[in-house]
C-alpha positions as CSV (number, residue, x, y, z in Angstrom):
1,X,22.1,28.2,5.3
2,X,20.1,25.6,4.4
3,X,17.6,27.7,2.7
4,X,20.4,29.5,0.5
5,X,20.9,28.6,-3.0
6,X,23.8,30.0,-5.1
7,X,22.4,31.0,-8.6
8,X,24.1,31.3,-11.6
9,X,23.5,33.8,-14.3
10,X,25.2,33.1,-17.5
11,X,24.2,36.8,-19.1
12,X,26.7,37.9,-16.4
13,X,28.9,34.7,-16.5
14,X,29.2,34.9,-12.7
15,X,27.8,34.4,-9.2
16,X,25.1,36.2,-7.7
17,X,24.9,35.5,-3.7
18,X,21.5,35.8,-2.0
19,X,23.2,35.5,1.2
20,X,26.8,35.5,2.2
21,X,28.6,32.0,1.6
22,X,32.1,33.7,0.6
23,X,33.4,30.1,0.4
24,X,32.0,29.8,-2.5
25,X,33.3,32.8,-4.2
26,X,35.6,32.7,-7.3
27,X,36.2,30.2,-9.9
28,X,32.5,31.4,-10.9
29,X,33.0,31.4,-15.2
30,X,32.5,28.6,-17.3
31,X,35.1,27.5,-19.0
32,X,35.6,25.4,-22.6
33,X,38.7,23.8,-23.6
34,X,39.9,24.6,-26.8
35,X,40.1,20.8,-27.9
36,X,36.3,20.6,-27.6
37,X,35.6,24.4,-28.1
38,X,33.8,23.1,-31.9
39,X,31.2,20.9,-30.0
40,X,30.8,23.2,-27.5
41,X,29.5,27.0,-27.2
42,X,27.8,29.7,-25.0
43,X,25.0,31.4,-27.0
44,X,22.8,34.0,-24.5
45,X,21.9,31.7,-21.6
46,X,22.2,28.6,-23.1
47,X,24.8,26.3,-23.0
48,X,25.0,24.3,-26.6
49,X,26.8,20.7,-26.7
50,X,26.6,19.4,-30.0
51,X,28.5,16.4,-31.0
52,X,28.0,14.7,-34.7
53,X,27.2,11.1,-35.0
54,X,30.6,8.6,-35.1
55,X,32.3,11.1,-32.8
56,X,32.4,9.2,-29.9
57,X,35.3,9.5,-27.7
58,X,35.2,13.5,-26.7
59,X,34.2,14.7,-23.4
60,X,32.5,18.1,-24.8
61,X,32.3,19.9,-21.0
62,X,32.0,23.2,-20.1
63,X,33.5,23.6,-16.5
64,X,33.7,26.0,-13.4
65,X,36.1,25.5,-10.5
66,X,34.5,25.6,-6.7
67,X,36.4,25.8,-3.5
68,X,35.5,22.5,-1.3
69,X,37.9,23.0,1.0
70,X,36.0,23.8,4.5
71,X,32.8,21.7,3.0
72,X,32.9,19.3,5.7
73,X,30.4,17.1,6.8
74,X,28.6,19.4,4.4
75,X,26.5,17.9,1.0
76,X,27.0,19.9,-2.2
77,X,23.4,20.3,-4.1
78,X,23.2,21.4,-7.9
79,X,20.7,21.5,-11.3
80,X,20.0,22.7,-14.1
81,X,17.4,21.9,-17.0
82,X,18.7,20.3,-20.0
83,X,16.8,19.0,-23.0
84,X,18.3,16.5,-25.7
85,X,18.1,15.0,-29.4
86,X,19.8,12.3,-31.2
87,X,21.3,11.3,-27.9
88,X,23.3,7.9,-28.4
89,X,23.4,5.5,-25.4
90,X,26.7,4.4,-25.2
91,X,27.0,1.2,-22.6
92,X,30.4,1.5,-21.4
93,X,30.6,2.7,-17.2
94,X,29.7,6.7,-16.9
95,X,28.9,7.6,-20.3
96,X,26.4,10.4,-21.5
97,X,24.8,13.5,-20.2
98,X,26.6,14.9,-17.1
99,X,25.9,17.6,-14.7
100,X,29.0,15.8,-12.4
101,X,31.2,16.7,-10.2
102,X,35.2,16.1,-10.4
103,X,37.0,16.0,-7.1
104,X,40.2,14.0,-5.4
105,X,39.5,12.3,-2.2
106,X,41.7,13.3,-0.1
107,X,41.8,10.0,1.9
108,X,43.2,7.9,-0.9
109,X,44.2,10.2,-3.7
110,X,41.7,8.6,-6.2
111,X,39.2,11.1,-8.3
112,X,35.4,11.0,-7.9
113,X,33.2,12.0,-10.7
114,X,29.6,11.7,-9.0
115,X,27.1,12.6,-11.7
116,X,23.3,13.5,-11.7
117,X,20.9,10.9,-13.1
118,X,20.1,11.7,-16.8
119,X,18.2,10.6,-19.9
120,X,20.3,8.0,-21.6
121,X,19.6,8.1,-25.3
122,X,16.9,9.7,-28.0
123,X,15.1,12.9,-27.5
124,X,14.1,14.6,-24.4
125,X,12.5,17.6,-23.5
126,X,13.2,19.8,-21.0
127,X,14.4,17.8,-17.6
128,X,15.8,19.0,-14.3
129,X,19.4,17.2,-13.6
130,X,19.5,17.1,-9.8
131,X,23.3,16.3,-8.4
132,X,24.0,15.4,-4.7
133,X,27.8,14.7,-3.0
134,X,28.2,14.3,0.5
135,X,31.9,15.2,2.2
136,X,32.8,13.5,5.4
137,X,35.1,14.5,7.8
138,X,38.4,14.6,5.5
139,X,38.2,17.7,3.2
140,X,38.3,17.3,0.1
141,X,41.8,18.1,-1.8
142,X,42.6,21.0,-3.2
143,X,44.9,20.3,-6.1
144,X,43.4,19.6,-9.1
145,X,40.9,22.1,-8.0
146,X,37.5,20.2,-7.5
147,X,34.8,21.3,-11.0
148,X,31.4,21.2,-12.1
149,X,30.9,19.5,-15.1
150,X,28.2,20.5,-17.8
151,X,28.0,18.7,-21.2
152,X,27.9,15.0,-23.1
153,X,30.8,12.6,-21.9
154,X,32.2,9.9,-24.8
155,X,28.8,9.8,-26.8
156,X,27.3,11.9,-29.8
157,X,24.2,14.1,-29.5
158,X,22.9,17.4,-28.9
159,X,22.1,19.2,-25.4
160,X,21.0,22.4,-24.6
161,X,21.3,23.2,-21.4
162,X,19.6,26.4,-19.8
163,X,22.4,28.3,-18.0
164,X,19.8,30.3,-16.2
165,X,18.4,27.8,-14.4
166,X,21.7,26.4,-12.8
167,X,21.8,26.4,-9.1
168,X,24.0,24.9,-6.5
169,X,24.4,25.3,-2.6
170,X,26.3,24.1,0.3
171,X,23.8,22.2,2.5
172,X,23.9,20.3,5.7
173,X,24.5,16.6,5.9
174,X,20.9,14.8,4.7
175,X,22.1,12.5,7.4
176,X,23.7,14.1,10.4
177,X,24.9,11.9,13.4
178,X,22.6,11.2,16.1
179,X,22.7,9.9,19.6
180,X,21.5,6.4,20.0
181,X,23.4,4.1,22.4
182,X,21.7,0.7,21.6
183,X,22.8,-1.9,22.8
184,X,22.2,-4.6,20.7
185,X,20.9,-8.5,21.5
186,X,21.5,-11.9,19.5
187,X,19.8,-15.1,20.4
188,X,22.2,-17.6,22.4
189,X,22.4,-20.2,18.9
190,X,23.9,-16.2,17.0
191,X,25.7,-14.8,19.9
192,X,27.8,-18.2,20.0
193,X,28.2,-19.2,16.2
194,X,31.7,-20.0,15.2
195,X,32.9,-18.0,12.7
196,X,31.4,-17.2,8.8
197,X,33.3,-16.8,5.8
198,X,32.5,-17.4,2.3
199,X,31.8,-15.8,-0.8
200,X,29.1,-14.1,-3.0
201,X,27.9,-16.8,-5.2
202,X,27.0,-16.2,-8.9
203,X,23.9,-14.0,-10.3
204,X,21.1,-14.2,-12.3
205,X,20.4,-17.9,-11.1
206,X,23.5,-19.9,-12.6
207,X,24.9,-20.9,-9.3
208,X,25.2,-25.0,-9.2
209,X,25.7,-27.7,-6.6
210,X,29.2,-28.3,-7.8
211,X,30.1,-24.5,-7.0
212,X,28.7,-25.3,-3.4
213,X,30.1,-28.8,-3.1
214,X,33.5,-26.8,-4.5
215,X,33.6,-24.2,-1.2
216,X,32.8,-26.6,1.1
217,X,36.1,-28.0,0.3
218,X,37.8,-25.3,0.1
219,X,36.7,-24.3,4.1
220,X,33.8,-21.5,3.4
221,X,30.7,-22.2,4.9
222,X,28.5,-19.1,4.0
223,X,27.3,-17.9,0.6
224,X,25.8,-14.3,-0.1
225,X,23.3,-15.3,-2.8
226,X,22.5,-12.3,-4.9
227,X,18.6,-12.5,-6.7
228,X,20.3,-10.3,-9.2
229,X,19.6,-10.2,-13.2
230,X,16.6,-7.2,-13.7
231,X,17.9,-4.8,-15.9
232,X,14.9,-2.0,-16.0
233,X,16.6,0.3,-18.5
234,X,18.2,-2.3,-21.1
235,X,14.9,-3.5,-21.4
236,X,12.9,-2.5,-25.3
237,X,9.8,-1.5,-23.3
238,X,9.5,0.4,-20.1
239,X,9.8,-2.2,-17.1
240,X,6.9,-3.1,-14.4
241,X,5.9,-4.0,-11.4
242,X,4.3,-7.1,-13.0
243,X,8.0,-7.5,-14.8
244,X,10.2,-7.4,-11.4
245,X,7.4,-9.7,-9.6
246,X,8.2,-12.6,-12.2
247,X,11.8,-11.6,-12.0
248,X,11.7,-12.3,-8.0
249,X,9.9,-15.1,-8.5
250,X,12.7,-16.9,-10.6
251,X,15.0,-16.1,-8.1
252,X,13.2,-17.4,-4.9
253,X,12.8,-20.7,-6.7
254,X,16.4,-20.6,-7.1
255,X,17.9,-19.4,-4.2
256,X,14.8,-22.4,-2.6
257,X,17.2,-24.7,-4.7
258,X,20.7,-23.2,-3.6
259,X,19.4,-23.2,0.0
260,X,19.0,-27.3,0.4
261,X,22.3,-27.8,-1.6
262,X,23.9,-25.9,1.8
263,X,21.6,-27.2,4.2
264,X,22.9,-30.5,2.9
265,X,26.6,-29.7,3.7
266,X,25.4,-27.9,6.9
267,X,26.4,-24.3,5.3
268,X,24.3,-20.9,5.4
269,X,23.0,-18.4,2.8
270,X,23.2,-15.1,3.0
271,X,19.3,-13.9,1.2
272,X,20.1,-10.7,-0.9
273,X,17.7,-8.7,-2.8
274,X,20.3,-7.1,-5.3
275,X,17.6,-5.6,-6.9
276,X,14.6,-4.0,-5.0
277,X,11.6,-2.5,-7.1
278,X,12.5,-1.2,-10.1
279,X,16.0,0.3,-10.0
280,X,17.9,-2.0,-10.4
281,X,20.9,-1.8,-7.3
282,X,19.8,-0.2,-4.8
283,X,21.9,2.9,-5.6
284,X,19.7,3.8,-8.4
285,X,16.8,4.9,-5.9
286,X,13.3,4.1,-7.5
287,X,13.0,2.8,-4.0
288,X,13.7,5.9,-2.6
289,X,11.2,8.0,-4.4
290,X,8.4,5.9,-6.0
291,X,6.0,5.2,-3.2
292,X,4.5,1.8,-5.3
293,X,7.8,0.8,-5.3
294,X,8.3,1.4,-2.1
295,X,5.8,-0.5,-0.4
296,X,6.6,-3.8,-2.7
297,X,9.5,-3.8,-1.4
298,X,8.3,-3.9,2.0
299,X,5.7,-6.1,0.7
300,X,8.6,-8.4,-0.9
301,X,10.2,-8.7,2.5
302,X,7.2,-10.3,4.3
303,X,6.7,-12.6,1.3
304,X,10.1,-14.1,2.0
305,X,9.8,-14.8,5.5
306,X,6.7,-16.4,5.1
307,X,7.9,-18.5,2.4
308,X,11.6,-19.3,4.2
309,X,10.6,-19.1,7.8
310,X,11.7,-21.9,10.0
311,X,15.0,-23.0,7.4
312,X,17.6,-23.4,9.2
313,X,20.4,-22.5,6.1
314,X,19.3,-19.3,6.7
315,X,21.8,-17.0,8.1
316,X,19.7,-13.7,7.8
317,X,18.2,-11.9,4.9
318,X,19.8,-9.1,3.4
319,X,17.7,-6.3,3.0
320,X,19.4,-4.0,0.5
321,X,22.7,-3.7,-1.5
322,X,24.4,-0.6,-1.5
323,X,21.7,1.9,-0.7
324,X,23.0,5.0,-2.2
325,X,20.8,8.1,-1.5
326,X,22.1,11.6,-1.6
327,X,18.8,12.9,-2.2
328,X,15.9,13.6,0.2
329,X,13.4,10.5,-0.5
330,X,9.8,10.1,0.4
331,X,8.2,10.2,3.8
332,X,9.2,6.3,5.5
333,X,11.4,5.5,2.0
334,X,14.4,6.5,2.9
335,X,17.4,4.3,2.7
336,X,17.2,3.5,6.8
337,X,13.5,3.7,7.5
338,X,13.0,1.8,4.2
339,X,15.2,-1.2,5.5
340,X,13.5,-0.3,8.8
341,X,9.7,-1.0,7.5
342,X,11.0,-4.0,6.1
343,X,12.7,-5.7,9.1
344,X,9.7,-5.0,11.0
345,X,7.9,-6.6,8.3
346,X,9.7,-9.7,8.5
347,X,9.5,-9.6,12.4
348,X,5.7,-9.8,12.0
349,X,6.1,-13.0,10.5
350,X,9.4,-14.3,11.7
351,X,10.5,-13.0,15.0
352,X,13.3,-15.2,15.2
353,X,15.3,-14.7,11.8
354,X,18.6,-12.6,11.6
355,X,18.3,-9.1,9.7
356,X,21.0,-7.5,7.8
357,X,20.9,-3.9,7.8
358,X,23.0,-2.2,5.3
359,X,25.0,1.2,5.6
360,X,24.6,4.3,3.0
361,X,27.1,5.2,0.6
362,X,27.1,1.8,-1.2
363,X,27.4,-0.1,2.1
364,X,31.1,2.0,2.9
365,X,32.8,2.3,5.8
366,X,32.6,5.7,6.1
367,X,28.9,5.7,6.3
368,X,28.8,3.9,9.8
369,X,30.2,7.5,11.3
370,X,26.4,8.5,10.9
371,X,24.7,5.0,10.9
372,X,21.9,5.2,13.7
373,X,21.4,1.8,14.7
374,X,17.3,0.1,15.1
375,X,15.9,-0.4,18.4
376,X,15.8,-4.6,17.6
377,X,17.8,-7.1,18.4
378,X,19.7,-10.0,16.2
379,X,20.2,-7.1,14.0
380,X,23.7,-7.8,12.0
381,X,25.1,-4.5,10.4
382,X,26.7,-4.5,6.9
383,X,29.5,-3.2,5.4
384,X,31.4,-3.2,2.4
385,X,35.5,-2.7,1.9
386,X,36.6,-2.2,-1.2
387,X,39.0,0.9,-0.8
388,X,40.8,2.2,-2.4
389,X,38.8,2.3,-5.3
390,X,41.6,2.9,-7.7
391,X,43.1,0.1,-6.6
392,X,40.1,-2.4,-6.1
393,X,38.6,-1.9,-9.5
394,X,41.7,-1.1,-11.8
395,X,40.2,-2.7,-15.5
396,X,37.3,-4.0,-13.8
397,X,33.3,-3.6,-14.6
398,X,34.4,-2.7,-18.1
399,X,36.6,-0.7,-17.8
400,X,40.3,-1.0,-19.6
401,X,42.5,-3.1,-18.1
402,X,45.7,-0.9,-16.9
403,X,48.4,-0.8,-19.4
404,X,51.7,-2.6,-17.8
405,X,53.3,-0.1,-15.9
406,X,51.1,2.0,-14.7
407,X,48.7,-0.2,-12.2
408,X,48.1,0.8,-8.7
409,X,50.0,-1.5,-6.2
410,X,49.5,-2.6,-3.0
411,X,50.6,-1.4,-0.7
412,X,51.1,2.0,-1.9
413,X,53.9,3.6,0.2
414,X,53.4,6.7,-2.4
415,X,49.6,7.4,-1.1
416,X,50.5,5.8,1.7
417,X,48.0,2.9,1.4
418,X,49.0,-0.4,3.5
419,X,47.5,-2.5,6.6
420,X,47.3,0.6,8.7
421,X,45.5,2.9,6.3
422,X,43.0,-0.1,6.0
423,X,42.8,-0.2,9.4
424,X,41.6,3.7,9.3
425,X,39.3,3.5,6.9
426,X,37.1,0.7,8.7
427,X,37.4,2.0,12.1
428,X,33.9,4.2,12.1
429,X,32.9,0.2,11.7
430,X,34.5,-0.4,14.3
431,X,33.4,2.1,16.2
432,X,29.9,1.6,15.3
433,X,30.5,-2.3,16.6
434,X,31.4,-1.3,20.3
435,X,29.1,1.2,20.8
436,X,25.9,-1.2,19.6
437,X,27.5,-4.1,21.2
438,X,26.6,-5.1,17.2
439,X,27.5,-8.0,14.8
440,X,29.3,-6.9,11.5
441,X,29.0,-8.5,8.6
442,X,31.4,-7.9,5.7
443,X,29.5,-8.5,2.4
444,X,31.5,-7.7,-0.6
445,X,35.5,-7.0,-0.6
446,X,37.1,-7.9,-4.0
447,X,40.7,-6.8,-5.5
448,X,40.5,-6.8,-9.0
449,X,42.7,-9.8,-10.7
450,X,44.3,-6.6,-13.0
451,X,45.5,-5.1,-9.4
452,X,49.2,-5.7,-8.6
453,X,49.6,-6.9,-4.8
454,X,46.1,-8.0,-4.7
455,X,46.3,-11.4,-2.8
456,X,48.5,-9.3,0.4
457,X,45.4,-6.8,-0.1
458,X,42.8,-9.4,0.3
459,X,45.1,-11.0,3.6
460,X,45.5,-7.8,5.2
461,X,41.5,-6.8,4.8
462,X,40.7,-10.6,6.0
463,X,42.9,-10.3,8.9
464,X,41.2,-7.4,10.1
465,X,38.2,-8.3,9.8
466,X,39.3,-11.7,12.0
467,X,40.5,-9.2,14.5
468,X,37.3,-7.3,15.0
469,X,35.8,-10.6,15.0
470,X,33.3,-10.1,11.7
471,X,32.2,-12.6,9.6
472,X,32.4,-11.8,6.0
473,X,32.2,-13.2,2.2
474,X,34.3,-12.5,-0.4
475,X,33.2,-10.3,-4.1
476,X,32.6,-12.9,-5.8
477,X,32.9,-16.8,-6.8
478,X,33.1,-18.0,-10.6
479,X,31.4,-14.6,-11.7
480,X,33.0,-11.9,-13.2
481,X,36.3,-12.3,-14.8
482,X,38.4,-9.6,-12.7
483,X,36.7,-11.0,-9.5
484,X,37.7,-14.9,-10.2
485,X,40.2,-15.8,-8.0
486,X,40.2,-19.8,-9.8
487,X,41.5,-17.3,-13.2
488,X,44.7,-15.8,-13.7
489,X,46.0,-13.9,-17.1
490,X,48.1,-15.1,-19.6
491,X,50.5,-13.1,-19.8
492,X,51.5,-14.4,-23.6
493,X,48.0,-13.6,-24.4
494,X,46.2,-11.6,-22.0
495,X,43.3,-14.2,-22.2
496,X,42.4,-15.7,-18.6
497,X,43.0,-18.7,-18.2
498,X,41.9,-21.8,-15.3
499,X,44.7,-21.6,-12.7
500,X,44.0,-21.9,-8.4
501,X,48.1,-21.7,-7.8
502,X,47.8,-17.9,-7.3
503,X,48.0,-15.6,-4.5
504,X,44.8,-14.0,-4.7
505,X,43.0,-17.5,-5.0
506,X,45.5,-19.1,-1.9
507,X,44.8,-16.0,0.3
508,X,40.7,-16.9,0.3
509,X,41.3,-20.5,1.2
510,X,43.8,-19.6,3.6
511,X,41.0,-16.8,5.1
512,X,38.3,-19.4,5.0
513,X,40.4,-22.2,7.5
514,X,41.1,-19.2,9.5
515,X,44.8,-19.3,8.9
């Protein structure tokens, strides 16, 4: 089955099977809407998408329904070659050229829209879009029916993309579950450290000794500090190597900086490389696939122990955030054997120093029901929690704030989202933790300050984790407006405004004395 791709011929308009997957039968046309059917036409085998300058708020697709529902543990694999002119970056979330995919998790009711890395503005000649989604154990729901999505989404531009050249096939997992029964080993001073909780302090070097001084009042004692800030595609000119090396460097003399201000108050940082070589988060890849890249990273890694070895702020250095890869990488570059190479790396140098090892799938839950653990010890594991996504990120990272009325609350009793549900998402982490005798380390959870219910959310998810007994810091202190738990809204004017008296903000505090 692996070996069995599903090709589309658009002459025909329908499936041609080169060996029998009768799952995916059906639902095999394209289809146009009718409110879009003037930016969007089949002509022979080539799909046209043409949409005029100022028009910016269509989503010109053409669409075919597919059948997910026995796809799992399975990964869905598609292209097709487009080429583009007068494409207009737009810089809102998830606009541009899509080959996507539009599904409903089953698990939490919320709709997915994974999408195929793409040229993001100007002229282009003819490139391969290459998609990748990975199911898990759940399948996927039925109603809508799940899509593939050809076309230019809430931007201007023309695309022509070659019909004939379409494929997609149901695959195996790229990372199927393996037997490893590790039992993991932490130095007597980590096995018997009282418990961490803090938060994720600000980016791009603007974190100050008042924020710190600030926490350690308000009970946390451990700060994620993210060397964020390098922005490879906003840049006029393609970035470098020579670019991210001066980028890290900044950083290192900050975080240097940040690292006495905790020493001082007897806190610990959390060392996170938000942004490995050059992709930005580690989601966007150029890790994955780049060999130079690759190594520098690994290269990075031994720089940093050398230069931090011995402090004794450090609580362990954070490898990667949010690997993402649902695509087969290099040889060794990989999102585990990357984060392996560089552990061992740092193990050369440092032997004693906590590594934090971070799950796929942006660091999810879900990910830990394949996560095979390293054969080392004082190995902590990392996860993030911020489902459901609907009702984590409602108006955040850009996007709209909800209008009154229709916001996601927690809990849900409709979706049937409360404690419990929680409880169910995390437990592959859980899982994971008894079967490695392994330390979990909660990195980001967040509700947005839009979300309705959001302080119980943030109790609940704290309370767990104080059950399972992980240590954890909270998405993210004086940072992002929807994040800022010191903010609330005006409601007069829907401007934030300073204000600690509210649940979301009394819920951290309460987390960080351990109440």
């Amino acid at each position: 089955m692996d070996n069995v791709w599903l090709v589309e011929s658009s002459l025909a308009i329908g499936l041609a099977l080169f060996a029998p997957l009768q799952t995916l039968a059906g639902g095999s046309e394209w289809t146009i809407s009718k409110g879009v059917a003037k930016y969007v036409r089949i002509e022979g085998d080539r799909l046209i998408v043409d949409v005029p300058s100022g028009v910016s708020n269509v989503c010109a697709y053409a669409m075919r329904q597919i059948d997910l529902s026995d796809w799992v543990h399975c990964r869905l694999e598609a292209e097709v070659k487009c080429r583009g002119t007068r494409v207009v970056r737009d810089p809102r979330p998830a606009r541009g050229v899509k080959l996507s995919l539009h599904y409903t998790d089953s698990q939490d009711g919320d709709r997915r829209y994974p999408a195929a890395s793409a040229p993001e503005e100007g002229d282009f000649g003819w490139t391969n879009l290459q998609l990748a989604v990975s199911f898990g154990e759940v399948p996927v729901a039925a109603s809508p029916k799940p899509q593939l999505v050809l076309g230019l989404q809430q931007t201007s531009g023309r695309l022509e993309f070659d019909l004939s050249s379409f494929r997609f096939r149901k695959a195996p997992p790229l990372f199927p579950q393996r037997d490893n029964d590790y039992q993991v080993k932490y130095p007597a001073a980590v096995a018997a450290r009282g418990r961490m909780r803090g938060v994720m302090g600000r980016g791009v070097c603007r974190n100050t000794e008042k924020d710190i001084e600030d926490l350690k009042n308000y009970g946390a004692n451990l700060v994620r500090l993210q060397m964020n800030g390098f922005a490879s595609r906003k840049r006029k000119k393609a970035a470098t190597l020579t670019d991210w090396n001066e980028w890290l460097e900044r950083n290192l003399v900050h975080a240097e900086q940040v690292l006495g201000w905790l020493e001082k108050r007897d806190m610990q940082m959390v060392l996170d490389l938000h942004n490995p070589p050059l992709g930005g988060y580690g989601r966007s890849g150029d890790v994955f696939y780049v060999q130079e890249y690759a190594d520098r990273f690994v290269e990075a890694w031994r720089e940093i122990a050398k230069r931090f070895k011995g402090r004794k702020g450090i609580y362990g250095y954070d490898l990667m955030n949010e690997p993402s890869q649902s695509c087969r990488a290099l040889p060794d570059c990989d999102y585990w054997n990357l984060q392996r190479r560089a552990a061992e790396a740092i193990r050369a140098v440092d032997p004693d120093v906590t590594i934090i090892f971070a799950a796929n799938e942006a660091s999810g839950p879900q990910a830990f029901s394949y996560l095979t653990a390293l054969e080392m010890d004082n190995v902590i594991y990392q996860v993030h929690m911020y489902k459901p996504g609907g009702f984590t990120h409602q108006g955040a990272n850009g996007a709209p704030r909800p209008a009154p009325g229709t916001e996601r609350p927690y809990p849900d009793p409709a979706r049937g989202v409360d404690k419990e549900k929680l409880r169910t998402w995390l437990k592959p982490v859980a899982e994971f933790q008894r079967r490695h005798n392994a330390k979990i380390y909660v990195g980001e959870f967040s509700a947005c300050i839009y979300a309705p219910g959001a302080g119980q959310y943030l109790r609940d998810c704290i309370s767990l984790f104080e059950e399972y007994g992980w240590d954890w810091t909270y998405h993210s202190f004086r940072e992002a407006l929807w994040w800022n738990v010191e903010t609330v809204i005006d409601e007069a004017t829907g401007k934030p405004v300073p204000n600690r008296d509210n649940d979301r903000f009394h819920a951290l505090v309460d987390g960080f004395k351990g109440k």
